[in-house]
N, C-alpha and C positions, 0 to 999 in steps of 0.2 A: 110857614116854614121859617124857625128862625137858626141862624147860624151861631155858635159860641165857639171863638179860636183858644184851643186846646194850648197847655203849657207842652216842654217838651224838657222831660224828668227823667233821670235815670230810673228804672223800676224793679223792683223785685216780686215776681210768683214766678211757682212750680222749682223748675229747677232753673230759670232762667233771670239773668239780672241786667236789663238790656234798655238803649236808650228806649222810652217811651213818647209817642203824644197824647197825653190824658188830661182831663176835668174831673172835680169831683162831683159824683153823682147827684149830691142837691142842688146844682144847679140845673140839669137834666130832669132829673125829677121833679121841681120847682115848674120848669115851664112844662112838662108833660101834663101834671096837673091840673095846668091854666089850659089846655089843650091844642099846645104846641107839638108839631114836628120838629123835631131837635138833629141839626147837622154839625157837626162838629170838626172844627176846622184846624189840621193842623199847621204848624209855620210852614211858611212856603214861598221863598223870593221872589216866583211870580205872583204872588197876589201885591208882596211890594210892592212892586213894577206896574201891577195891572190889576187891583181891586175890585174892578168892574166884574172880572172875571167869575167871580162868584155873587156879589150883592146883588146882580142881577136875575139872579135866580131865587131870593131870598127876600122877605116881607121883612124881617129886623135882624138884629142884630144884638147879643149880647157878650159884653166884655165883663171877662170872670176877675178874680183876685188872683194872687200868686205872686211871684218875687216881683224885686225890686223893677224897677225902670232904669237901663244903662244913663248913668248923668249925663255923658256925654253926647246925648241924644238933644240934651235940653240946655248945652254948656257950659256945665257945671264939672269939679273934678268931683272924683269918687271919694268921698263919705269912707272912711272905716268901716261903719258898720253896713252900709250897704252892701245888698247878696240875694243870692238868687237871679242874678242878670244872666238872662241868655236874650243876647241881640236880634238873633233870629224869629224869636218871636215877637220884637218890640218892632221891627220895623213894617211886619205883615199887620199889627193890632191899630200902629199909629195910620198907615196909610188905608187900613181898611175903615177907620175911624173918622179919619181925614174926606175919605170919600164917600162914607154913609151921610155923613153932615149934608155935603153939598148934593145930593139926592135926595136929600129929605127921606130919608131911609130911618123909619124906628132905632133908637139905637137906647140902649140902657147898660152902664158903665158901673161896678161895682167895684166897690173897694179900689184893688187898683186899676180896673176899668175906670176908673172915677179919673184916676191921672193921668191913665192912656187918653180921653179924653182932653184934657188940661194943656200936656205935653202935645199931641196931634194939632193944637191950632195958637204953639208959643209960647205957653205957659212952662213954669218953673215946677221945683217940689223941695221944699222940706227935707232933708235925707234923715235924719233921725229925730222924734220927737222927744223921746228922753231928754235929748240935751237940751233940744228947743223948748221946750216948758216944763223939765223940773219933775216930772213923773209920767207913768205908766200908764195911766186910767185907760189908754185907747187899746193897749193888750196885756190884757192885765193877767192871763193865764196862756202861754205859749200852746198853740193846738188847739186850742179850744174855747166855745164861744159860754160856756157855762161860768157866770158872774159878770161877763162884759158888757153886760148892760147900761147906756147911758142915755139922757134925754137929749133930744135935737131938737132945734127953735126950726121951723119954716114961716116961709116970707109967705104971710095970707095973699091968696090969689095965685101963687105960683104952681107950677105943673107938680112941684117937690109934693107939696101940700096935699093937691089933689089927687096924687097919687097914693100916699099914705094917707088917706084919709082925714087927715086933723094936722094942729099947729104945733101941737110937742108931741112928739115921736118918739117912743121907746124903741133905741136901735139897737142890734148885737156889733160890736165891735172887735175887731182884728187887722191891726196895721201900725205900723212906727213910723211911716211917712204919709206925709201931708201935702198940700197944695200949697206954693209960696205965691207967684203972681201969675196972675189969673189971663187963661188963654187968650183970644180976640173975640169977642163976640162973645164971649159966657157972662152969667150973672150968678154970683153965689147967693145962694135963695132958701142956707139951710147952715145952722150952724150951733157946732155943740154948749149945751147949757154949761157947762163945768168950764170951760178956756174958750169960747170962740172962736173954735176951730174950724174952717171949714170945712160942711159936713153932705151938702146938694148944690151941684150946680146943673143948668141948663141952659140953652140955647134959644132967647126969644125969635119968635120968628120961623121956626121950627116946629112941624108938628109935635115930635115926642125925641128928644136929647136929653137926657139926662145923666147925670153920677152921681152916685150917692155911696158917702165911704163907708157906712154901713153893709149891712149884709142878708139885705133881706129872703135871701133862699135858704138863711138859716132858720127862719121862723116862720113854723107854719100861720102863724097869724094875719102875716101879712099880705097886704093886696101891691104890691109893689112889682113883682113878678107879673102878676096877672095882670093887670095895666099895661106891660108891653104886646103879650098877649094878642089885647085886644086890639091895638091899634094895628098892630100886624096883622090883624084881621080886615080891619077896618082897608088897611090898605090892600091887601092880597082883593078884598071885592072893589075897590075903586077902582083896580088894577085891571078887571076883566078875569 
């Protein structure tokens, strides 16, 4: 059973146009595949408050993509282009993030999972990379992951690695913010061939932590999904 906390979006069907808490479906589909129970979790100040409240019900955890991260969470002022901030859901992702760490709770961080992670144990971000290095390569078509392909260097030996299988990674990319300084306890262990940006960190020490700013529930090719999967298996039987 792994849990993935839902954005919360204004939405439109039928006749109705009303706040929403929703995921999009590949990442649901991604671990159904790998043969996951998918719960999905909307903001909710009590898990702020009290995280426990659900991880312990739950073999992993998956942190999706979606807006920005309030800066002022990591303090920093607000960026121009920064958006997409709803607080509500940053402070349920950081403290539910914060506390799977210290459980040794599977946890795998996408995109901006990847900084939910970074920011959860002190780390900084990036707020726009245009400015910061001079072009677009990391979303190079708004909505959509067709042409955003680029290669990632991983650190032989490390979880990133073993995870995708090999040392350079053809990733799907979508995101304009980055990791600036790097949380407590993380090790960047994956970083783009084109600028050096990084692109996998993890938590030694830890069974399975990871983020990776890629986007692998976009490609069916990948084994990256399916590797949390399994440990969340692996754990739900050590568990009884």
């Amino acid at each position: 059973m792994i849990g993935v906390p839902t954005a919360l979006e204004q939405a439109r069907f039928g006749v109705w146009d009303v706040p929403c808490a929703l995921t999009p479906f590949s990442y649901v589909e991604a671990l159904q595949h790998a043969g996951a129970l998918v719960v999905m979790i909307p903001p909710d100040e009590r898990l702020a408050a009290d995280p426990d409240e659900i991880l312990e019900r739950l073999d992993a955890l998956m942190l999706a993509g979606g807006g920005d991260i309030d800066p002022s969470l990591y303090g920093a002022p607000r960026h121009p282009l920064t958006s997409g901030v709803v607080v509500e859901r940053d402070r349920a992702e950081l403290a539910l993030a914060r506390r799977a760490i210290e459980l040794d709770t599977p946890l795998l961080g996408i995109c901006r999972g990847m900084q939910v992670i970074n920011v959860a144990l002190g780390g900084t971000l990036h707020q726009d990379l245009p400015e910061l290095l001079g072009h677009n390569e990391h979303r190079r078509n708004l909505g959509s992951f067709v042409g955003s392909e680029h290669e990632v260097r991983l650190e032989p030996g490390s979880l990133a690695a073993a995870v995708a299988g090999e040392e350079l990674h053809v990733a799907c990319s979508h995101h304009h913010q980055a990791i600036d300084r790097l949380g407590e306890g993380l090790q960047i262990t994956g970083r783009c061939k084109l600028d050096g940006l990084p692109e996998a960190i993890e938590a030694p020490g830890r069974t399975y932590v990871l983020g990776v700013q890629w986007h692998p529930e976009a490609d069916v090719s990948s084994p990256v999904v399916a590797t949390l999967v399994e440990a969340a298996r692996e754990r739900a039987l050590a568990c009884g």
